[in-house]
C-alpha positions in Angstrom: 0.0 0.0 0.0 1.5 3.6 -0.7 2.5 6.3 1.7 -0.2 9.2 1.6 1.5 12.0 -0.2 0.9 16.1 1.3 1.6 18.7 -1.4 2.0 21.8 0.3 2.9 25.3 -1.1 2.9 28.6 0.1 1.5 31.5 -1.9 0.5 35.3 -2.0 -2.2 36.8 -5.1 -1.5 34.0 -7.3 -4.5 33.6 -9.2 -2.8 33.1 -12.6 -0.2 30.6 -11.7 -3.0 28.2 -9.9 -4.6 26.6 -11.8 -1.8 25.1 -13.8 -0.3 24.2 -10.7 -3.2 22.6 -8.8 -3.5 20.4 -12.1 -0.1 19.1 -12.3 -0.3 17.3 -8.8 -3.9 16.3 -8.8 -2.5 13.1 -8.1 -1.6 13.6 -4.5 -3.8 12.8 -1.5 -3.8 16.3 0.1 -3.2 19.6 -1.2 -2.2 21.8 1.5 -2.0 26.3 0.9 -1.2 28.7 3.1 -2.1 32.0 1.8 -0.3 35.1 3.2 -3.0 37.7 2.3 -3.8 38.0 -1.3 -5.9 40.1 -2.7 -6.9 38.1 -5.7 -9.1 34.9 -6.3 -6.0 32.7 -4.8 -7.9 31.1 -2.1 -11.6 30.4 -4.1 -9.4 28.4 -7.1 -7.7 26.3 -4.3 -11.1 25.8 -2.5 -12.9 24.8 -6.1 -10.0 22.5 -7.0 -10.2 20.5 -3.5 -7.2 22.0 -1.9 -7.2 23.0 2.1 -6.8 26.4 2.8 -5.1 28.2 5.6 -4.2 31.9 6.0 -1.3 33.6 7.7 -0.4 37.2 7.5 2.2 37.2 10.0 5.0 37.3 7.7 8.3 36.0 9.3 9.9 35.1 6.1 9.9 31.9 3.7 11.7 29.3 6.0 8.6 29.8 8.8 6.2 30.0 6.7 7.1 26.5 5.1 7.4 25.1 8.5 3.7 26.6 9.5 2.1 25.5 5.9 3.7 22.0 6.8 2.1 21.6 9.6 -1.5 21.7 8.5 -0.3 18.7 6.0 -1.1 15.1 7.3 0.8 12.8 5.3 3.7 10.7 5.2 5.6 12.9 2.7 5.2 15.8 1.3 5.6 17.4 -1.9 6.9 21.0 -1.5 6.0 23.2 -4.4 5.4 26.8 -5.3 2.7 28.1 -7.2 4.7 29.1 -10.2 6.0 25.5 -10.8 4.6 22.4 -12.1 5.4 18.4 -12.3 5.9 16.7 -15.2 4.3 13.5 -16.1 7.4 12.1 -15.6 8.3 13.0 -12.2 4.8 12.3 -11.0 5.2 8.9 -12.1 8.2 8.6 -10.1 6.9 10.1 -7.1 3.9 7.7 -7.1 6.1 5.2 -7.6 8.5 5.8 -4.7 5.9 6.2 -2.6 5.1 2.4 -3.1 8.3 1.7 -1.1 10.5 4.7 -0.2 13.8 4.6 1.6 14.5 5.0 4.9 16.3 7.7 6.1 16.2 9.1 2.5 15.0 12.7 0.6 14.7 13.0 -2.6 15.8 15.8 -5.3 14.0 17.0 -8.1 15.6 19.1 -11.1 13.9 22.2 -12.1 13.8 23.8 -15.5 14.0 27.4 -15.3 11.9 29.7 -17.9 13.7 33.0 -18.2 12.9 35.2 -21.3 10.8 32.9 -22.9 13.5 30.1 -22.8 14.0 26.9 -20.5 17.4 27.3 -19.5 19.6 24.5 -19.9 23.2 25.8 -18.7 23.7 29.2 -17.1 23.5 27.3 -13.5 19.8 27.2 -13.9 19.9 23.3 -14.5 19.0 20.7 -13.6 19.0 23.3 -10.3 18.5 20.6 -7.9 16.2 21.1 -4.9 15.3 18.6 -2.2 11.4 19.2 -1.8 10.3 15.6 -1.6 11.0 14.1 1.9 9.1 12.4 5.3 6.5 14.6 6.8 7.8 14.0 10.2 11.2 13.7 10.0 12.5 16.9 7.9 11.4 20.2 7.7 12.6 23.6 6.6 15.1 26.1 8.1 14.0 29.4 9.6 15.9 31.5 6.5 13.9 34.4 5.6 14.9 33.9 2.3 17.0 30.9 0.3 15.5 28.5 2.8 16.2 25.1 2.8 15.3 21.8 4.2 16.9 20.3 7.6 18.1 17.0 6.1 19.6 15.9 9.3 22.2 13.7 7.9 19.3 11.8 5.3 20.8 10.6 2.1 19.8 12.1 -1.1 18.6 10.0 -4.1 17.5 12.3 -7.3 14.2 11.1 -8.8 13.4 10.6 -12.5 11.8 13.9 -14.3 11.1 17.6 -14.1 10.0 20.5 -12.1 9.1 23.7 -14.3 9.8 26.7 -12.8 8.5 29.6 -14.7 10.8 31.9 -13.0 10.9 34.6 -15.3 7.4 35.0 -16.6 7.5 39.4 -16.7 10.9 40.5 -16.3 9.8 43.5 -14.4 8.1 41.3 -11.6 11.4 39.1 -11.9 13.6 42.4 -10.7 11.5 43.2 -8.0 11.0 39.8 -6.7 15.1 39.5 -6.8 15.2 43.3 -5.1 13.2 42.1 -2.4 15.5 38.8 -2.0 18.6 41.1 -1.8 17.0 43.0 0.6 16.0 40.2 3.0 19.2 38.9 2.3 21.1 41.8 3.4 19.0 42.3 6.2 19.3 38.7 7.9 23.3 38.9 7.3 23.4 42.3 9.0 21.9 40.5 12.0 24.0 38.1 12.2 26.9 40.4 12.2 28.4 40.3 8.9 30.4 43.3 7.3 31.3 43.8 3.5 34.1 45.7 2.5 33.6 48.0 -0.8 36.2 46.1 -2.8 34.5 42.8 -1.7 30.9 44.2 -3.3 32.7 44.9 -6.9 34.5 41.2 -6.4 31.6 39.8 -5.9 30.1 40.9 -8.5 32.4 40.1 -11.5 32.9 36.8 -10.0 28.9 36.4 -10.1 28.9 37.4 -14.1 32.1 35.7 -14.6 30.2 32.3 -13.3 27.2 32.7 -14.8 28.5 33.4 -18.3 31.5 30.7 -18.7 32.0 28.7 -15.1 28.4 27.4 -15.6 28.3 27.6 -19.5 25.7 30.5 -19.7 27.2 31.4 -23.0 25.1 27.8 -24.3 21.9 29.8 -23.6 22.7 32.2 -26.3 21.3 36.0 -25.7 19.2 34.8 -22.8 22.4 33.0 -21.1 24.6 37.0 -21.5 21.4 38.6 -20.3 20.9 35.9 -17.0 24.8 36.7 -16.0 23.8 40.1 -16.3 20.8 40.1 -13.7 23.1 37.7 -11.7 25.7 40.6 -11.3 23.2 42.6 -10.1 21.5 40.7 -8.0 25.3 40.0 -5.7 25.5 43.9 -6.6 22.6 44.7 -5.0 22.7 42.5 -1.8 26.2 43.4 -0.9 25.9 46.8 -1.5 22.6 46.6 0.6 24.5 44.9 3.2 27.6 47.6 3.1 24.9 50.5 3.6 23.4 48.5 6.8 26.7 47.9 8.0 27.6 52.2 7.4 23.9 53.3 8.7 25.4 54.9 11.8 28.6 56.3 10.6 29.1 59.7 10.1 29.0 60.7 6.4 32.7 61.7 5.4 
């Protein structure tokens, strides 16, 4: 007999990105989403397609709110998605077929194929972009990162399952840059708490290095104009979140 199988996702005014989404893992047993105040029909097209709803608008960052949405799931494993991805035929065969006998002690990875500019990316770093997001309901769950959260795999070996997760990452490029503002931000912030200072050489090395790995470490050059433009944003990005964390760390300084 199989495992019961949660698929739980977080989400915020993401009517348009639903319904594809709810359709690509009808399969599972339980669709759990936590809904951190949208303004949109979010909730009413989870509702109609059977999903469980839950709201929280005490935002405390993406690694929490994983952790609450998880806990509304009830079973054995769970399927962690987000509302602008979707499984393939493929990988949900393989899910459904691990569940017949998964591993002990075991999580499993899942590639993703990243849309950016029209194109699924198939170099650049964005793939396969390998992400553990299939795992035991009670023994794993995510981090308390505000942002770049990951899963507590407590020492669990990792096997990679068979097929794809799309990831239409880069959908409206304007959306795209302030979603990665707001990641820099948070970024900046939670390192600033911790104590960490940048140097202003370090923000400028930092972000050659990030176009210089983008564009020939990780073969972004194969993803012709969209691969130049990708190490591009990437600079940026490392520009922006070390330059946010310099201006943190030089907040109470005297201007010179």
């Amino acid at each position: 007999m199989a495992y019961r199988l949660s698929v739980v996702m977080i989400a915020k005014d993401a009517a348009d990105l639903l319904p594809d989404c709810l359709a690509s893992v009808a399969f599972a047993d339980e669709i759990i989403l936590l809904d951190s105040g949208s303004s949109d029909a979010t909730l009413e097209i989870a509702q109609a397609a059977g999903a469980k709803t839950f709201t929280n608008t005490e935002w405390r960052g993406y690694g929490l709110q994983r952790q609450l949405a998880q806990h509304y799931a009830s079973g054995d494993y769970i399927l962690m998605i987000d509302t602008d991805e979707r499984v393939t035929a493929e990988l949900a065969s393989a899910i459904q077929e691990t569940l017949k006998a998964p591993q002990p002690n075991t999580v499993y990875s899942i590639a993703r194929r990243n849309l950016f500019l029209g194109r699924f990316m198939r170099h650049s770093g964005w793939y396969p972009d390998r992400v553990i997001r299939f795992y035991a309901r009670e023994q794993h769950q995510y981090n308390d990162n505000q942002v770049h959260e990951s899963l507590n795999t407590a020492g669990a070996r990792t096997i990679a399952l068979k097929g794809d997760l799309l990831h239409l990452t880069c959908r409206d490029f304007a959306s795209f840059q302030r979603k990665q503002l707001s990641y820099a931000t948070a970024w900046a912030h939670e390192r600033h708490q911790q104590g960490k200072h940048v140097s202003l050489m370090a923000i400028f090395s930092h972000t050659l290095g990030a176009f210089f790995k983008t564009l020939i470490l990780r073969a972004g050059f194969l993803d012709g104009k969209q691969g130049l433009l990708l190490a591009v944003v990437n600079a940026q990005y490392t520009f922006n979140k070390y330059t946010e964390l310099w201006a943190l760390n030089h907040q109470h300084t005297k201007q010179e």
